[in-house]
Biotite code that builds the C-alpha atoms (Angstrom):
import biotite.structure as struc

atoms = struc.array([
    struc.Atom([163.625, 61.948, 7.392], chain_id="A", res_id=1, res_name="UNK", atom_name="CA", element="C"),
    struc.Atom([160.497, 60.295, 5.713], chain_id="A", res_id=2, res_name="UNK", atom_name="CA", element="C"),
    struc.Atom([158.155, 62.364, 3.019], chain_id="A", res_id=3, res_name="UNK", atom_name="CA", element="C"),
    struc.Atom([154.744, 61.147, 4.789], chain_id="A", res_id=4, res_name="UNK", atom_name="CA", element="C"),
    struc.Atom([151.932, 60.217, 2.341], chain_id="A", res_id=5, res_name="UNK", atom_name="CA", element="C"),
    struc.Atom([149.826, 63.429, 3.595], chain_id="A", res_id=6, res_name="UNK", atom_name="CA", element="C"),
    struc.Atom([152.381, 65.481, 2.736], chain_id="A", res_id=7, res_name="UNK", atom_name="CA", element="C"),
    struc.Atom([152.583, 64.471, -0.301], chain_id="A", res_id=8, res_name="UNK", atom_name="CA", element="C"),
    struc.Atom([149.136, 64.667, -1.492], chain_id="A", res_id=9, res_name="UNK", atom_name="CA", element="C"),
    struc.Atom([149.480, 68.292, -0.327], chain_id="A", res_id=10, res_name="UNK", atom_name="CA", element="C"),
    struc.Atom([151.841, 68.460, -2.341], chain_id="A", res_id=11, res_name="UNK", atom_name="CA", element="C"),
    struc.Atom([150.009, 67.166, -5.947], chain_id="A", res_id=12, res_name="UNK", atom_name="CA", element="C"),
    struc.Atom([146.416, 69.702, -4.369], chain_id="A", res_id=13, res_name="UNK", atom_name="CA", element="C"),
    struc.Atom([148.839, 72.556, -4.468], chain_id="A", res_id=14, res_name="UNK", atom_name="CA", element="C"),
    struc.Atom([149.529, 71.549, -7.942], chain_id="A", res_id=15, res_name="UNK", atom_name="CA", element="C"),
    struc.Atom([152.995, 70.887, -7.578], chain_id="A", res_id=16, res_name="UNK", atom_name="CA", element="C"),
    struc.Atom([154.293, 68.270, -9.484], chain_id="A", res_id=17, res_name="UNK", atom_name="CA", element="C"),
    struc.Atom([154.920, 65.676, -6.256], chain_id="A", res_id=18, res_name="UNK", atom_name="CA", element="C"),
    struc.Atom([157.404, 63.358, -8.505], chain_id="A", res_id=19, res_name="UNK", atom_name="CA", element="C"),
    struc.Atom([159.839, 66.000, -9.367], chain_id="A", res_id=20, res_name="UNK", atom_name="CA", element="C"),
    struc.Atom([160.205, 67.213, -5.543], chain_id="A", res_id=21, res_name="UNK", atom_name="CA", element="C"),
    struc.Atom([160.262, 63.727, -4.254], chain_id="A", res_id=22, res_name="UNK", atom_name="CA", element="C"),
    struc.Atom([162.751, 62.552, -6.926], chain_id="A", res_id=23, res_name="UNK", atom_name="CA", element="C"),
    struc.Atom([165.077, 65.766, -6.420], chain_id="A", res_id=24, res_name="UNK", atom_name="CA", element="C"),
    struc.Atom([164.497, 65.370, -2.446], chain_id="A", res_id=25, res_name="UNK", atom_name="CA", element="C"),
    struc.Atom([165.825, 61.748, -2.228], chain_id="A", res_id=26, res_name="UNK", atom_name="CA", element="C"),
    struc.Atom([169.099, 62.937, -4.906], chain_id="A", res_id=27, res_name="UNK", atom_name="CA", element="C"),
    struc.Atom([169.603, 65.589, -2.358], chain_id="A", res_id=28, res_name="UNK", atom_name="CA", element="C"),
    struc.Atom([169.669, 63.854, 0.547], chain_id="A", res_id=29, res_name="UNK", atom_name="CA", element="C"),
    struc.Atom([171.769, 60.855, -0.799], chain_id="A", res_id=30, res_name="UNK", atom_name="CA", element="C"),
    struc.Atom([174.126, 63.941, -1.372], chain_id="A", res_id=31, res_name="UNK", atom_name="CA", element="C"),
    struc.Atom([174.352, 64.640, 2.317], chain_id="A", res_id=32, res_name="UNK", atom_name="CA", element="C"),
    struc.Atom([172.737, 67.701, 2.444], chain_id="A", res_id=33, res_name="UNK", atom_name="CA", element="C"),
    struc.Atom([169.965, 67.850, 5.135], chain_id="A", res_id=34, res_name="UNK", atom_name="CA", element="C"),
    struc.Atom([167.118, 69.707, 3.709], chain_id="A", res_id=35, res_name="UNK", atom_name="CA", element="C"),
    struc.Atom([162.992, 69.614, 4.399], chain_id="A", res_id=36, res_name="UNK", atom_name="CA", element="C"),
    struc.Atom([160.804, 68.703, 1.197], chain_id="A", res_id=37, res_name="UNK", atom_name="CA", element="C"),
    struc.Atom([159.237, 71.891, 2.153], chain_id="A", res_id=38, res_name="UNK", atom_name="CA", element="C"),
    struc.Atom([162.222, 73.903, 1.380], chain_id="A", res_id=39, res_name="UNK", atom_name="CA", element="C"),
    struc.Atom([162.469, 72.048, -1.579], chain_id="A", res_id=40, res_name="UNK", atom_name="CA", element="C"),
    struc.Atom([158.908, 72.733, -2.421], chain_id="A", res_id=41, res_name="UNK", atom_name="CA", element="C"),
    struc.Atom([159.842, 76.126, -1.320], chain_id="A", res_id=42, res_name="UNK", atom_name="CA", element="C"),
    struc.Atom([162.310, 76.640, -3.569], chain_id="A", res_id=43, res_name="UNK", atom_name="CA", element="C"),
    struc.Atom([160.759, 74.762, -6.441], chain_id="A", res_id=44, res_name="UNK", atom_name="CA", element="C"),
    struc.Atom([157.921, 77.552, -6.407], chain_id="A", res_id=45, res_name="UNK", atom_name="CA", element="C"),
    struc.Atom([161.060, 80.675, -6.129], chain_id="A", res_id=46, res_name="UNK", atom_name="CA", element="C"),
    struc.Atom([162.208, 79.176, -9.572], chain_id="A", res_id=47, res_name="UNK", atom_name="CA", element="C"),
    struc.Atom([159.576, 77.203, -11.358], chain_id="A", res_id=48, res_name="UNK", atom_name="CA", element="C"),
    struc.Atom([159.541, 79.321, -14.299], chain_id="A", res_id=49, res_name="UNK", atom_name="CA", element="C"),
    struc.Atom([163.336, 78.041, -14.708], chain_id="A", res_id=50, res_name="UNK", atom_name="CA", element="C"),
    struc.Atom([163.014, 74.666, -13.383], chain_id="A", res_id=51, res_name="UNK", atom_name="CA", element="C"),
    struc.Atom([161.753, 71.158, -15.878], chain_id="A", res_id=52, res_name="UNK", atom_name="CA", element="C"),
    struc.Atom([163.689, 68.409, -14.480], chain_id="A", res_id=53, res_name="UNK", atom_name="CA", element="C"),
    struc.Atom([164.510, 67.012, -11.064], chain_id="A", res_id=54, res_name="UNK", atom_name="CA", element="C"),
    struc.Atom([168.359, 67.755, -12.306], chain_id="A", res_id=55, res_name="UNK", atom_name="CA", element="C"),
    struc.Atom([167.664, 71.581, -12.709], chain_id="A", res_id=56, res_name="UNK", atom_name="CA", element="C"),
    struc.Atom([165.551, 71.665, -9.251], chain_id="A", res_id=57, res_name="UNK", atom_name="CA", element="C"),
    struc.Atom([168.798, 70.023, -7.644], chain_id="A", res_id=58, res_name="UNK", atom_name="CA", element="C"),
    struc.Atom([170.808, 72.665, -8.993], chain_id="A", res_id=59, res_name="UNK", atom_name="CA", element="C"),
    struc.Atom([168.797, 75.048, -7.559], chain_id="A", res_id=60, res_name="UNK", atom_name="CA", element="C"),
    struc.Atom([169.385, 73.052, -4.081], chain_id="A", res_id=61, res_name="UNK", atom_name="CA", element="C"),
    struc.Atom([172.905, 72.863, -4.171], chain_id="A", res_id=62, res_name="UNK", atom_name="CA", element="C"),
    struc.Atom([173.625, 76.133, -4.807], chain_id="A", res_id=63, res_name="UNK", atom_name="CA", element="C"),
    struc.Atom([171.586, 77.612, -2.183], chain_id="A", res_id=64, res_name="UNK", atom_name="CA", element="C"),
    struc.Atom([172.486, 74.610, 0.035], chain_id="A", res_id=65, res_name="UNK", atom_name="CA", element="C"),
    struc.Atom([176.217, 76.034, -0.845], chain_id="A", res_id=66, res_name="UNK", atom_name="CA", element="C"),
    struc.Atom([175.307, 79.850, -0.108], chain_id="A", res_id=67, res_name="UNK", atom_name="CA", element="C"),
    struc.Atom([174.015, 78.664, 3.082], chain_id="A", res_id=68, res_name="UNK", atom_name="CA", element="C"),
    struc.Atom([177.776, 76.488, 4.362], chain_id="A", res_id=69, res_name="UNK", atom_name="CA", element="C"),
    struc.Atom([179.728, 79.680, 3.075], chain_id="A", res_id=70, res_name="UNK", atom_name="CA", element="C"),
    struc.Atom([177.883, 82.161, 5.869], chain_id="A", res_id=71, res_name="UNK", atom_name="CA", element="C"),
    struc.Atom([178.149, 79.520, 8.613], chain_id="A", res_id=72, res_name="UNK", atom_name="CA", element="C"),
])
């Protein structure tokens, strides 16, 4: 799945910082784990208070990514 360019300036108007969803969107993926950058955006906003680097906002990710598997 792509990120388009619209989406992303979207993205920096809402205020969110773009890099760190992009960045933590591509980690993800590479991972395997098919997710939207809007959930990740999503989620991002659930937890910014606790969220500074791409590394935490993957955390964040995986373990709801994980939550998700174990209900299947």
């Amino acid at each position: 799945m792509l990120i388009s360019a619209i989406y992303v300036l979207g993205i920096r108007l809402r205020g969110t910082p773009a890099n760190l969803l992009v960045d933590a969107y591509l980690r993800v993926r590479r991972a395997g784990v098919s997710v939207y950058i809007g959930e990740i955006e999503q989620i991002y906003l659930d937890h910014k208070s606790e969220i500074s680097t791409s590394e935490d906002l993957l955390k964040f990710i995986m373990q709801i990514a994980s939550e998700s598997n174990s209900y299947s």
